[in-house]
N, C-alpha and C positions, 0 to 999 in steps of 0.2 A: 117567744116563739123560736127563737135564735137557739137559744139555751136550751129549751125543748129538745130542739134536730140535735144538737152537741150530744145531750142527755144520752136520746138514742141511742147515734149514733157509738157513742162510746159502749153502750150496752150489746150491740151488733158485734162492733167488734171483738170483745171481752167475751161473749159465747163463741166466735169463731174459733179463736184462739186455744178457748178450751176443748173444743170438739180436736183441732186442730192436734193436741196435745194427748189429746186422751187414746190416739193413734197410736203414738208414742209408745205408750205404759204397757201396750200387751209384750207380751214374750217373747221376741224375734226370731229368736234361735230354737224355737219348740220345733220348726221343722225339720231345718238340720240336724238335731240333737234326737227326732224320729228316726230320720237316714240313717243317720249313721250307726245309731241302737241297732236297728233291721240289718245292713250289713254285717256289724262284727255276731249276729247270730245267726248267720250263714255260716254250713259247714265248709270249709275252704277247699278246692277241688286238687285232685293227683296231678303232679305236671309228668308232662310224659318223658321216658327218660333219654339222654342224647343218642342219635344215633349211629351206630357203630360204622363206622370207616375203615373201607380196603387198603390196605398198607399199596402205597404206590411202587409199581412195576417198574426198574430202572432201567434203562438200555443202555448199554455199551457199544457207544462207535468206534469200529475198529477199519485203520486205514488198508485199504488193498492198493497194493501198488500199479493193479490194474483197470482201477476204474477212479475217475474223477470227483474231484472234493464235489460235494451237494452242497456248498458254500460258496463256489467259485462261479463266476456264472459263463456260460457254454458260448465255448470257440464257434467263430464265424463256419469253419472247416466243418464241425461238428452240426451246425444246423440246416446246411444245406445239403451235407448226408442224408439228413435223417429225411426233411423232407423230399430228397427223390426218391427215397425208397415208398415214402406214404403214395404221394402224388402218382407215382407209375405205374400206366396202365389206368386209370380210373377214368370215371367220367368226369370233364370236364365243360361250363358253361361255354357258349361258342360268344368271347367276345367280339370279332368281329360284326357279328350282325348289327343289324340296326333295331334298336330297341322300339317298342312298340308303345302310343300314348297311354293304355293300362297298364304297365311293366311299373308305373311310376307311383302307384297305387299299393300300400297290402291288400292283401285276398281279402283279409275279412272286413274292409269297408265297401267291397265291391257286392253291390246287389243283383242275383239273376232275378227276373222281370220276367219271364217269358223268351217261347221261345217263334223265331219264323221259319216256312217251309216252302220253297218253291221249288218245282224243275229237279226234286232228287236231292237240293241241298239246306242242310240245317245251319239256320244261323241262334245265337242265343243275345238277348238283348237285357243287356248289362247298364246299369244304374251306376257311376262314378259319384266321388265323394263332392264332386263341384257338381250334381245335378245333373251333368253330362250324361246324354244316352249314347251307346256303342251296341254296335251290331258287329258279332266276332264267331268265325266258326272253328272248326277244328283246323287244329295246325298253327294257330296264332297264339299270342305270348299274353299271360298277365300274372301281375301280383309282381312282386319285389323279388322272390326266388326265381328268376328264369321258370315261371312255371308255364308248360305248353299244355293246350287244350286238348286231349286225347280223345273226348267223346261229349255230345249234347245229346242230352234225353229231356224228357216232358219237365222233368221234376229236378233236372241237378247236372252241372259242367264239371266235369270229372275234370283235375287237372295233374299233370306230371311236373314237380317243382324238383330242382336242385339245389340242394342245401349245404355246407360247410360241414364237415365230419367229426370238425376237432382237431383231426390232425394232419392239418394241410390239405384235405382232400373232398371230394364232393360224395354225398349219399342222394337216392332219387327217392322221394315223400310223393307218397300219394294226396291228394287236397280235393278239394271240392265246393261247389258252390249252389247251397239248396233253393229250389223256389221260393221266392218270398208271394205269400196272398194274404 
């Protein structure tokens, strides 16, 4: 009986083995050896050809005894010139004042809400980024530009902000702030 299962057994195995084997014996490379037939009877395509470049423009720095190296960098004398001449006469932010709790805000996290009206006077009720409601009319400050409230309507707080120029000096931006529904 023993001998029997042995018998078997070795006969199981000995067909696995050949099944196993008979994997083996096909062709491997019949599909590669397809590829690659199929590509080299591909027509090979135009490469396109390099292309042509502007001969570079050279400049010649030539020194004037009347104006300063653009290497050296600019005398104290020299930038305090230039900016009174920007700064003067322009408008300027009124630091002295006291800054207002929206002034701490940019404009555009500040939400108008609606507006209130009693007795002739418009207030507009503003949504700050901490949740905070403000009730602020005309003539009062918000946003990060010294911006002053110029007018409330149904729909939007027109505002009047001062802005840095570039060069040394203040420009006035019109800004605004539309209904949110």
């Amino acid at each position: 009986m023993l001998a029997d299962r042995m018998h078997s057994l070795v006969v199981v195995m000995a067909l696995a083995a050949s099944v196993l084997l008979s994997g083996c014996s096909e062709n491997i490379m019949s599909d590669l050896e397809r590829y690659v037939n199929a590509e080299k009877s591909k027509k090979a395509g135009r490469i396109k050809p390099v292309p042509e470049f502007k001969a570079y423009d050279s400049y010649v720095y030539v020194v004037d005894q009347n104006s300063r190296s653009p290497f050296e960098p600019m005398q104290q004398e020299e930038m305090v010139s230039n900016k009174a001449e920007v700064v003067g006469g322009g408008i300027t932010p009124d630091s002295n004042r006291n800054r207002e709790s929206l002034e701490s805000f940019p404009l555009d996290t500040l939400r108008y809400v609606g507006s209130l009206e009693r007795g002739g006077n418009i207030w507009a009720i503003i949504i700050s980024p901490d949740s905070l409601i403000h009730k602020i009319q005309v003539g009062n400050y918000i946003g990060q530009n010294y911006g002053k409230i110029t007018n409330i309507s149904d729909s939007r707080v027109d505002v009047s902000e001062l802005v840095p120029n570039g060069m040394g000096g203040w420009i006035e931006r019109l800004a605004g702030l539309s209904l949110i529904e």
